[in-house]
C-alpha positions in Angstrom: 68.4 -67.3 7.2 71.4 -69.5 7.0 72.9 -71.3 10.1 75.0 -69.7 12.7 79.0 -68.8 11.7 81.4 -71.0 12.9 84.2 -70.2 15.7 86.9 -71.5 17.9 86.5 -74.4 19.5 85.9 -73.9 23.2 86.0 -75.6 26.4 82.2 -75.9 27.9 80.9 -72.9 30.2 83.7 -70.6 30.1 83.6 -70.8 26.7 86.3 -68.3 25.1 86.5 -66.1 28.6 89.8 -66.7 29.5 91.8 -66.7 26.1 90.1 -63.3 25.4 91.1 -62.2 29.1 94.4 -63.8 28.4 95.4 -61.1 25.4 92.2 -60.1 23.6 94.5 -58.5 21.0 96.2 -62.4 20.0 92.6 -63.6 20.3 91.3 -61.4 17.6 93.8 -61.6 15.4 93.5 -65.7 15.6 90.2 -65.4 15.2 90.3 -63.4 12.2 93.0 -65.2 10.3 90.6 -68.7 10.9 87.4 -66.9 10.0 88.1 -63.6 8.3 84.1 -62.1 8.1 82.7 -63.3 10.9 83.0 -66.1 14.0 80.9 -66.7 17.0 82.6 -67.8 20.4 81.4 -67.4 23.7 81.9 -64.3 26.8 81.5 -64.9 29.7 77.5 -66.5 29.8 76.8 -64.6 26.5 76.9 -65.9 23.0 79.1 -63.2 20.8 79.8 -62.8 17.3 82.6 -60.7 16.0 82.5 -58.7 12.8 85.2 -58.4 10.8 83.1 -57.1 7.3 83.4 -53.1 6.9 79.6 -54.1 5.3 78.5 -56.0 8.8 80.3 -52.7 10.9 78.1 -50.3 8.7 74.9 -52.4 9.4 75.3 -52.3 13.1 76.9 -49.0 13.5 74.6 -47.1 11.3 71.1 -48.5 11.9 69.2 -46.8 15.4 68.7 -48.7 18.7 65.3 -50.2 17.3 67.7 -52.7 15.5 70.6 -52.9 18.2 71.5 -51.4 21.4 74.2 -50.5 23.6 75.1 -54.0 24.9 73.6 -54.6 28.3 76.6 -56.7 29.7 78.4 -53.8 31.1 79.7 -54.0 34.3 78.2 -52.9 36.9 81.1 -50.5 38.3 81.0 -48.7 34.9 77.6 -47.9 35.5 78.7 -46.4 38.8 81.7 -44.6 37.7 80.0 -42.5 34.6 76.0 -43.0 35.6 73.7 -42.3 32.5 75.7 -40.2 31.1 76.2 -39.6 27.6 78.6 -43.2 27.3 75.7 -45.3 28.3 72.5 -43.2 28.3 70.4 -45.0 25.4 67.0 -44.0 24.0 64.9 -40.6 23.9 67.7 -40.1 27.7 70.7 -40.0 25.1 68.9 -37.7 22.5 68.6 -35.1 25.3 71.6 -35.3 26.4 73.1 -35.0 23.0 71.1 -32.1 21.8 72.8 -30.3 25.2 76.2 -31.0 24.5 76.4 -30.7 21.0 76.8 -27.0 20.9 80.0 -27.2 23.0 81.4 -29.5 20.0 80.4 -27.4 17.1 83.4 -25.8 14.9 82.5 -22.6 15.7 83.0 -23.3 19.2 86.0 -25.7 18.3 87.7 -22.7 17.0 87.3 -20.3 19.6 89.5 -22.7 21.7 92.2 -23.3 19.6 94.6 -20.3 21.0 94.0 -21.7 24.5 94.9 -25.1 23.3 98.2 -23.7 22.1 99.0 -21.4 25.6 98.3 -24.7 27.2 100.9 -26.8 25.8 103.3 -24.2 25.4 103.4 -23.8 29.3 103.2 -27.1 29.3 106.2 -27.7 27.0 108.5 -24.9 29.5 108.8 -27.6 31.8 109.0 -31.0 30.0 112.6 -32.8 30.1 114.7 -32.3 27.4 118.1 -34.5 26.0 117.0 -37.6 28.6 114.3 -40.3 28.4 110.7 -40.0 30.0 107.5 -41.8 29.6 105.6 -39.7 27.2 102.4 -40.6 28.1 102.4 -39.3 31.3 102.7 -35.4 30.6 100.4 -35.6 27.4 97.7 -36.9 29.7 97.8 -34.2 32.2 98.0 -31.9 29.1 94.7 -33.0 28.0 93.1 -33.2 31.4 94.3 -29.0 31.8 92.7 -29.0 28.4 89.4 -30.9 28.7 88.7 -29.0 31.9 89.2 -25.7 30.9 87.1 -26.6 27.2 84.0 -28.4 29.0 83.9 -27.6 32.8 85.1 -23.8 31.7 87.5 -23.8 35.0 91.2 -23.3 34.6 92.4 -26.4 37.1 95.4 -25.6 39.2 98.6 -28.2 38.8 97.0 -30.0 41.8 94.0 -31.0 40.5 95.2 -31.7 36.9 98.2 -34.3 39.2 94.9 -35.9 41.3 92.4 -37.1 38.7 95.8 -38.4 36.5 97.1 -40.4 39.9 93.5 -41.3 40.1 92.5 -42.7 36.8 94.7 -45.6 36.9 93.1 -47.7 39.4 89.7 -46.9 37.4 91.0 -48.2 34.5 92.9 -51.8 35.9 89.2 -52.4 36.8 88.1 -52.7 33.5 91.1 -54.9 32.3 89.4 -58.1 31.1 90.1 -60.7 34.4 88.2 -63.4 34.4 88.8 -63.7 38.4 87.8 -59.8 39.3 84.7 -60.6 37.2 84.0 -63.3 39.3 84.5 -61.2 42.2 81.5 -58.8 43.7 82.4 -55.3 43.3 81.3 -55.0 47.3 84.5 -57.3 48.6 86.8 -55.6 50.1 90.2 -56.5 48.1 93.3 -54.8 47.2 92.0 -53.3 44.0 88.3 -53.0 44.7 89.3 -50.4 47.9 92.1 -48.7 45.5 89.3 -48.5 42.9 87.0 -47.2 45.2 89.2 -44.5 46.9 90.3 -43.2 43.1 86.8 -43.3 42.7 85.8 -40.9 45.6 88.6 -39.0 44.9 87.7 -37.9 41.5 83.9 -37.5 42.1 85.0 -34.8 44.9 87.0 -33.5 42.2 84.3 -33.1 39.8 81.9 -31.8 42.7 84.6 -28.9 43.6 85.0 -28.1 39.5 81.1 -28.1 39.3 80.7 -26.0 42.3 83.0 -23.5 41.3 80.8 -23.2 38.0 77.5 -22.9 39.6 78.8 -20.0 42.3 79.9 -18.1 38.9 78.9 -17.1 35.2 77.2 -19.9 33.7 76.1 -17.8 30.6 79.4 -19.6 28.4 79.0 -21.8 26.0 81.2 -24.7 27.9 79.0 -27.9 28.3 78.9 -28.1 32.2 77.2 -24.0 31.7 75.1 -25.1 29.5 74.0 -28.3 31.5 73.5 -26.3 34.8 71.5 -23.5 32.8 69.4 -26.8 32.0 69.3 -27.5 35.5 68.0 -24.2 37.1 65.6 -24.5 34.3 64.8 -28.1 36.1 65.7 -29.9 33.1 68.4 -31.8 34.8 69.3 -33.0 38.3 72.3 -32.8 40.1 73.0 -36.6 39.5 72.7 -36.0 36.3 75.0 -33.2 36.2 77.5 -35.0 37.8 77.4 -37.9 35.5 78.1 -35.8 32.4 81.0 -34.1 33.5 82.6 -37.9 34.9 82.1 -39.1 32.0 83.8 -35.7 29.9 86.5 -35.9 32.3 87.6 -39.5 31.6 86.7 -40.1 28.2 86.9 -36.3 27.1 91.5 -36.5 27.5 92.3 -40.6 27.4 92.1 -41.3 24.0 93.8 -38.0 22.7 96.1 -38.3 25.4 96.6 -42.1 24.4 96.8 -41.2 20.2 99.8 -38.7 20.6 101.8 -41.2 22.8 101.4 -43.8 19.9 101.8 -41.2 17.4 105.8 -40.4 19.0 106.4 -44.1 19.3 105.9 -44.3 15.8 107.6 -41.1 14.5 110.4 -41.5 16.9 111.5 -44.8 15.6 110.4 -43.5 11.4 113.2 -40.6 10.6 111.9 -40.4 7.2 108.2 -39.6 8.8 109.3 -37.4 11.2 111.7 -35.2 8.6 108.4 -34.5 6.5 106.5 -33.2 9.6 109.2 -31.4 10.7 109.1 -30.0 6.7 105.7 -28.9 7.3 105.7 -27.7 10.5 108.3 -25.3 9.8 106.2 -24.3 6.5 102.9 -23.7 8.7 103.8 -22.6 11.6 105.3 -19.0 12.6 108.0 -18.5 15.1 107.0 -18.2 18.1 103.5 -17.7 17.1 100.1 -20.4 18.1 98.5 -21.9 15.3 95.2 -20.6 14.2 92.1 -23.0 12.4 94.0 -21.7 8.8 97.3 -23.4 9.8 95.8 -26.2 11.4 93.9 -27.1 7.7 97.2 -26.3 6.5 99.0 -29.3 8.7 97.7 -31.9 6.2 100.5 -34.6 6.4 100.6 -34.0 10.7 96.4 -35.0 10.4 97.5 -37.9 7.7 99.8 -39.3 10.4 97.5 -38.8 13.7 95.0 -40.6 11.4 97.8 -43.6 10.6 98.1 -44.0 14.6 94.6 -44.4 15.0 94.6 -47.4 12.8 97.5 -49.2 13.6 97.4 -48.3 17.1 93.4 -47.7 18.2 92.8 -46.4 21.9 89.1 -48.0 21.4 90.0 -51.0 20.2 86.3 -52.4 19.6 82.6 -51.3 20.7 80.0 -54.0 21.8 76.0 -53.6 20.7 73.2 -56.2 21.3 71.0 -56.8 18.3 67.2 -56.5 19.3 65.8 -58.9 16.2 67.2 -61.5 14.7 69.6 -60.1 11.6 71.4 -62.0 8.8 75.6 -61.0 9.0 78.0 -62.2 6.4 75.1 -64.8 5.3 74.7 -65.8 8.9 71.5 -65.7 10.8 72.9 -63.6 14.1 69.7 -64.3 16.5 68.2 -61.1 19.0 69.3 -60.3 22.3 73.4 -61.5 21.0 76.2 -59.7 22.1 78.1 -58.2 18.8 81.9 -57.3 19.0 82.7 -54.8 16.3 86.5 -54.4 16.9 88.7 -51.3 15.6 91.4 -53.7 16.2 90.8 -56.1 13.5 89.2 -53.9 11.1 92.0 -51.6 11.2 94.3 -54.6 10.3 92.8 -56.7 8.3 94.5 -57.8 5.4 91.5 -57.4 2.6 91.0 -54.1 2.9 95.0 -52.3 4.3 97.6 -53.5 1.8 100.7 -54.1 4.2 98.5 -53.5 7.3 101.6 -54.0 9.7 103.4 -50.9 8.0 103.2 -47.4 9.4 102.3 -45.7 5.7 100.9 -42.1 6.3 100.3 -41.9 2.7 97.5 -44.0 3.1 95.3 -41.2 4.1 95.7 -38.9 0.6 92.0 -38.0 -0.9 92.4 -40.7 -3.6 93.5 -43.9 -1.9 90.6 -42.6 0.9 88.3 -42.5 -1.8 89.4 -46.2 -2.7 88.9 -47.5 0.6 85.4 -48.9 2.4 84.6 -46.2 4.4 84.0 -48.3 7.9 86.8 -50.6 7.4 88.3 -47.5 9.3 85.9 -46.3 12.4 88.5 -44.8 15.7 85.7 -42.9 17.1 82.5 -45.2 16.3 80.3 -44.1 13.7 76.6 -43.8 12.9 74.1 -42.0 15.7 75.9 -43.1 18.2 79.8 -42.0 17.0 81.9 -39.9 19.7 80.9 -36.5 20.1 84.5 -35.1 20.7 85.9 -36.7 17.4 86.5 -33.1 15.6 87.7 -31.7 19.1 90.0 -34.4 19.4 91.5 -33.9 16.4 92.3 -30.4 16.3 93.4 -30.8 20.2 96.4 -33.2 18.9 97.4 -31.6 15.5 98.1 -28.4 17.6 99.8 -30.3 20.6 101.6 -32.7 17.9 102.4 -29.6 16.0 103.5 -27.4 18.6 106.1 -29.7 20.1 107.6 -30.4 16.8 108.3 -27.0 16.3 110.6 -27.3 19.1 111.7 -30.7 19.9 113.0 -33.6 17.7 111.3 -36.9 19.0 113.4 -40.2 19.3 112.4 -43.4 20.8 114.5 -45.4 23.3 111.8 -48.0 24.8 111.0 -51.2 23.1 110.0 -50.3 19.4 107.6 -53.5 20.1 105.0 -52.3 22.3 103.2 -54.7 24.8 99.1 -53.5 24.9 96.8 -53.4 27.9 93.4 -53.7 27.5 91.3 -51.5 29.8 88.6 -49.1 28.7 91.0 -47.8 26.0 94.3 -49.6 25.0 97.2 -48.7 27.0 100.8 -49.4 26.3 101.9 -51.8 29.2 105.1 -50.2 29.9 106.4 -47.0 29.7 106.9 -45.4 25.9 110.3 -43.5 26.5 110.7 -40.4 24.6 114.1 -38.4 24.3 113.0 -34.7 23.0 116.1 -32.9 21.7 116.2 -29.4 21.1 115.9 -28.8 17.3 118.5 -26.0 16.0 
């Protein structure tokens, strides 16, 4: 194999750590206009290579763990927070857990909760602000957490709850930010944020306990994933712990990144009047008065899907996935040795000149059958791909064409916040300040 692929030049020891930490989105777009395929640089103690080839993605992402692995660097609070569950469960663990979960994702089961979707976010939409600015973001993520809990946990969660775990995710998520300072700080130090971290975190775990609780005192013949994990446990295929760790882990990545896709998706088509006047077009065409969309209209909602889709790329709530090759592989022409960290980020793919003409531009009609067809198929990858792609991908989707859908029915979207957003990197990308919406009432 050839020799290793060049990368930035870096300072000895910490390496690239703090420009990443600094704004990992400006480091990746450097490194990709110096590099373009591929570049090595150094994280923290590890030696990491990102790929920036659609071919080097599709290597990685589609080949099993005997060739690379969910990367072992993960922090330990992560490990903490979701357990082994289905995030970071690797090997024969995560097979198991898959084949008990996947039933709750099928399309069958997909479209049986499409009419509570809709009653959802019409309630929801009763008592959102109209004709004045609010943060978006904030009522679309306790709109997926009602959702997510009433699809997985089968438990209708009061306005209480829904208000807790949202107040409560934010502390979990500043932990993940990349700092090189908290990483050199034990989790077990008592600071500001590691006891604010720690209290969200107890808070939510009782939270999940209460949701579980309620489920096991009740019918558990449904087809929801927390009744089909506890009919696994009575059967003593699954412990408590392992229970618990599940549902965490459906809980806070089963609503963030929908939640996180529709709030990018009305910062773009409240600042794009010619985009929003086509979905308002179709919409109107689709949808009934007063009536919910059913799985017909939602296949019907093809240009709403092409511009969810558009979000995703220019705006990805995962903005890159991390695996650890197990043998020595050749990337690019470049011999990548085992046991090295790989970066395979959604951010750069999604933007990279060679393969998105204009890559800057919001262009829904990038997602029509024929320039699809045209396209490498992982230069574009929002929810992973391969074994190991997200299992709520389809659910996802239909969740935010009908909440996208139904709220343009009603309300005409227009951006007052900084067209230019400023990104925070966390488990998922978050806007850094608040994306301020005004809805107005369509005639």
């Amino acid at each position: 194999m050839d020799t290793q692929p060049p990368g930035p030049p870096e300072p000895p020891v910490v390496g690239s750590t703090f420009d990443y930490a600094r704004d990992p989105f400006r480091f990746m777009d450097a490194v990709r206009r110096a590099y373009r395929d591929i570049a090595k640089f150094q994280l923290g103690p590890l030696d990491t290579f990102i790929l920036m080839n659609p071919d080097d993605v599709e290597t990685v992402l589609m080949n099993d763990e005997a060739a690379f692995r969910k990367a072992d660097f993960q922090d330990d609070a992560l490990t903490g927070l979701l357990g082994d569950g289905l995030l970071l469960s690797t090997g024969d663990y995560w097979e198991q857990q898959r084949s008990i979960a996947q039933p709750a994702f099928n399309m069958g089961r997909i479209a049986s909760l499409v009419e509570t979707m809709g009653e959802k976010t019409t309630d929801a939409l009763d008592d959102w602000p109209v004709e004045e600015p609010f943060d978006v973001q904030l009522p679309l993520a306790r709109l997926t957490v009602d959702v997510i809990v009433g699809a997985m946990f089968g438990v209708d969660p009061d306005e209480e709850t829904v208000y807790a775990v949202q107040d409560n995710l934010e502390p979990l998520g500043t932990r993940f930010e990349p700092d090189p300072i908290r990483f050199l700080t034990p989790a077990w130090v008592p600071t500001p944020s590691n006891r604010e971290y720690n209290e969200s975190l107890a808070t939510l775990e009782g939270i999940v306990e209460d949701l579980i609780d309620r489920r096991r005192a009740g019918d558990v013949d449904g087809e929801d994933f927390l009744s089909r994990l506890l009919r696994a446990e009575a059967a003593g295929d699954q412990t408590t712990e392992q229970v618990r760790n599940e549902m965490m882990t459906m809980l806070l990545a089963g609503h963030d990144t929908t939640a996180l896709t529709l709030t990018y998706a009305f910062h773009q088509v409240g600042q794009l009047p010619d985009v929003l006047e086509r979905l308002h077009e179709e919409v109107d065409s689709v949808l009934d008065e007063g009536e919910l969309p059913g799985m017909s209209d939602l296949r019907d909602l093809s240009y709403t899907e092409r511009v969810l889709k558009e979000t995703m790329r220019v705006l990805p709530p995962v903005y890159t996935l991390f695996r650890q090759s197990n043998v020595d592989v050749r990337l690019s022409g470049y011999r990548v040795p085992a046991d090295s960290l790989l970066m395979v980020p959604q951010w750069v793919l999604h933007r990279h000149p060679d393969y998105w003409e204009a890559p800057e531009r919001f262009d829904p009609e990038r997602w029509t059958p024929e320039r699809v067809r045209e396209r490498h198929p992982y230069a574009y990858f929002p929810f992973g791909a391969g074994p190991r792609a997200c299992i709520g991908r389809q659910f996802s989707l239909v969740e935010a064409k009908i909440i996208m859908s139904l709220i343009l029915r009603r309300y005409s979207p227009e951006l007052v916040s900084d067209p230019d957003l400023e990104l925070r990197p966390s488990l998922t990308m978050h806007p850094r300040d608040p994306v301020d919406v005004v809805f107005h009432e369509r005639d």
